[in-house]
N, C-alpha and C positions, 0 to 999 in steps of 0.2 A: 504493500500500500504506500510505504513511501517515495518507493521508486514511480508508482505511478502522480503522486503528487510533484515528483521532481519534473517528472513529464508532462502536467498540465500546466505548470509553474514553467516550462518553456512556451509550450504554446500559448500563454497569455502573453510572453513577453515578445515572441517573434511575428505571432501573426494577429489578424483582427476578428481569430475569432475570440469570442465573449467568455470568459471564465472568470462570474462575478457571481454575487447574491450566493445563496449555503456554498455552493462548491469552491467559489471563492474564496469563502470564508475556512471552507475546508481544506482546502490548498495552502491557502498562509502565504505569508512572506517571509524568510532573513537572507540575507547578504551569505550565511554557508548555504541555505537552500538555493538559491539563485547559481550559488557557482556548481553544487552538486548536481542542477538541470542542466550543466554543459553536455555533459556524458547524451543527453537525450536530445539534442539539436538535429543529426542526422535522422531522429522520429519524427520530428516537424517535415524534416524534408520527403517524409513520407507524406504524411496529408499534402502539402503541396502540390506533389507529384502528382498524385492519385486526382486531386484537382484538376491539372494542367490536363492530364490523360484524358480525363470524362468529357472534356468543356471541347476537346481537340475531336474526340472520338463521334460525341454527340454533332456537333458541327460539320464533319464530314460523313456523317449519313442524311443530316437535313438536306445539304446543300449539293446542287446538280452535281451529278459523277459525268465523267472524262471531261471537267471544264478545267482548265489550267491553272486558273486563281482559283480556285475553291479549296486545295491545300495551304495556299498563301494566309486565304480570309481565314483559315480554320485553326490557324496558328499563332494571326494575330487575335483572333479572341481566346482561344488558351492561354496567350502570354499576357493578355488582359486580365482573366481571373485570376493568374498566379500573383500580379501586381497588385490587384485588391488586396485578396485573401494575405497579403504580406504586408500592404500600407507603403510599399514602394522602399521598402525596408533598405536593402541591399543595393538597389540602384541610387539611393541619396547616398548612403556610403562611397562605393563606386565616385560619384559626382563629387561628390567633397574630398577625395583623396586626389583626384586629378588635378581637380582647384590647385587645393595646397601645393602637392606636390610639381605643378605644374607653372604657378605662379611666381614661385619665389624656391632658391636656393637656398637661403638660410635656415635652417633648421627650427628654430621659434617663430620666424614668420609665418613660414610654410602650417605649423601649426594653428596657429593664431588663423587664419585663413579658410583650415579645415572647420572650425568652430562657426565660422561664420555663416548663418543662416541662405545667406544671398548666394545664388547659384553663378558664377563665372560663366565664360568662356568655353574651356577647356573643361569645366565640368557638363554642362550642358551638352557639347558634344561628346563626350565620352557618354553618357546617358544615352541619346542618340545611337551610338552607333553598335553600343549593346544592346540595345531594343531591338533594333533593324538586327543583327547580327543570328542573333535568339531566335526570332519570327523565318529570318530566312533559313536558317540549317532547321529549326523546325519544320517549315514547309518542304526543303526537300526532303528531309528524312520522310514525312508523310504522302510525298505525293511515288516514292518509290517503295513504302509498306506502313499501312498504318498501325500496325506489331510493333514496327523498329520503333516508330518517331514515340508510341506510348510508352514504351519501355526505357527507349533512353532519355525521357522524359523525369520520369521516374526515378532511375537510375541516377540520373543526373542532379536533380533536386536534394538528393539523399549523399550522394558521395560530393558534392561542392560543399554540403555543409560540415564533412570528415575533415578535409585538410585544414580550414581554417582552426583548427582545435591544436595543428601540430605548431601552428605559427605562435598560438597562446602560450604551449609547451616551452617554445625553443626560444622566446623572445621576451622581453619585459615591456609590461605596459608601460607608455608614455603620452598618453592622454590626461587631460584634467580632472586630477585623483575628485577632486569635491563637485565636479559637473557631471561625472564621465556617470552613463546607467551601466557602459558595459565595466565598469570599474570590479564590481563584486566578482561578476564569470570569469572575466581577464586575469584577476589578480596571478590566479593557479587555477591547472587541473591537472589532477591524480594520473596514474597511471591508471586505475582502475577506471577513472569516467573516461580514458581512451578505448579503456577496451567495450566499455556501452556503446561510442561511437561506432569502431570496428563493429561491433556484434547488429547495430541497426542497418551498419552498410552493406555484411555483406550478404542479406537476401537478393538486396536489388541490383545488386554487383551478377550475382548466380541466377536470378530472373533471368536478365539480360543475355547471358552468355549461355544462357539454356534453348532460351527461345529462338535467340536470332544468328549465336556462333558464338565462339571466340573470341573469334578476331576481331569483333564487333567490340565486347568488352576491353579486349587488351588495350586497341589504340584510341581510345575511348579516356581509360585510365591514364595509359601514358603521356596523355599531352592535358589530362585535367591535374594531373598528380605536379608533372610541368609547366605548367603555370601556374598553380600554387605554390609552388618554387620559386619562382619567378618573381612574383607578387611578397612572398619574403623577404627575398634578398635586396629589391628594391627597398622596403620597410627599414629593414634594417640597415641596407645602405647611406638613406636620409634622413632616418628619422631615430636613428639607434633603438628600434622596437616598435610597437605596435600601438594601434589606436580602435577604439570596435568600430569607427568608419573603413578601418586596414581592414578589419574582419570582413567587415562588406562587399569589399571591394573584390577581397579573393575569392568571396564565396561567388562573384559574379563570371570574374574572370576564369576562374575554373567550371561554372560551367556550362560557357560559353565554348570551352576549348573538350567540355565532353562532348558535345552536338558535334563540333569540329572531325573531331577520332571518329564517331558514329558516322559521319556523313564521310567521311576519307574511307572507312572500310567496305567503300562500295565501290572503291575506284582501285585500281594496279595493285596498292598497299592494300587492300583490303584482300582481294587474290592472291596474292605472292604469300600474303602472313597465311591464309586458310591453307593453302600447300603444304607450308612449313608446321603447320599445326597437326595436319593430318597423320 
């Protein structure tokens, strides 16, 4: 029971849906229950998922079959319900790391910048073109099976939310201890709420590669796993640690770069890896 309040106690904090009135009350709050609902973040990215899937699937059976856009359209409203159902969560992160990180070199600026409410330049289009980015490797994953594009939907929601947990591990927070909400989850996590992570990812990790191959999952992983690497080392390059907008940002960019592997293992790498698998 408490593991499941650790779990409702993320989904109040990541997305919009309601957990208020008794079970609210039932749930609770402290600052070690907030950081011990890390461990369950990869479970949010299950609802999501399962969102994004329904909203995609339902959509491309309402909408004419063999039309070209109706993949496109059916993709941009799954990426719509994911962004409600979330409050735009991760893309204002995303946005405000670009800001900062994009506006100014100085490492306090750069911060100072993040904090700031008002969207930039460089944030706005980074917003942009993860939006667009999402919708289009959504739509072609689904206009080539709509197995793949649900599953690596899924997939994806649930293992973009894995790796931002190793950035928490291997990094020190450097956000505004007395502003920060992500201050309490950031502070630390266990080894043990890594392994809840693990253990929520890798259904959809084995979904994926059950259903649609291998190879589908491997390069999938390998370039979401690589850019959350990526998005690390940048962090840590400028900002000597992390911020829960950093959190955001990777959880976008990875998985952005799952769709990427999913929609690559339909082309040459996607053949040559299925050979070598076999």
């Amino acid at each position: 029971m408490q593991a499941l309040r650790h779990f409702l106690l993320a989904v109040q904090f990541f997305t919009r849906i309601p957990v208020t009135g008794k079970l609210g009350d039932w749930v609770g709050y402290s600052p070690e229950m907030l950081r011990a609902s890390a461990g369950h973040f990869p479970g949010v990215g299950w609802i999501v998922g399962l969102v994004g899937a329904g909203v995609l699937a339902a959509s491309s059976l309402l909408l004419p079959s063999g039309n070209g856009y109706s993949p496109l359209v059916a993709a941009v409203l799954s990426t719509l319900a994911t962004v409600l159902l979330t409050g735009c969560f991760h893309e204002d992160g995303l946005s405000d790391v670009v800001d900062g990180l994009g506006g100014s070199h100085q490492r306090e600026r750069a911060l100072e910048i993040m904090k700031d409410s008002r969207i930039g330049a460089y944030g706005a289009m980074a917003m942009v073109l993860a939006v667009l980015s999402k919708t289009a490797l959504i739509a072609l994953l689904a206009s080539h099976s709509l197995s793949l594009a649900m599953a690596s939907l899924v997939a994806a929601h649930v293992i973009a939310r894995l790796w931002p947990m190793f950035v928490v591990r291997s990094l020190p927070h450097v956000g505004d201890s007395a502003s920060s909400k992500s201050k309490p989850l950031a502070a630390f996590i266990s080894r043990k709420g890594l392994a809840c992570c693990v253990a929520w990812s890798l259904p959809a990790a084995l979904l994926l590669g059950l259903v649609e191959g291998w190879e589908v999952l491997l390069l999938a992983l390998v370039l979401s796993a690589a850019a959350a690497l990526w998005m690390r080392q940048w962090l840590q390059r400028r900002l000597q640690g992390f911020t829960g907008d950093g959190l955001g940002a990777a959880e976008q960019v990875s998985e952005i770069a799952f769709y990427l592997g999913a929609a690559l293992s339909l082309g040459p790498a996607g053949s040559w890896l299925a050979q070598a698998l076999a």
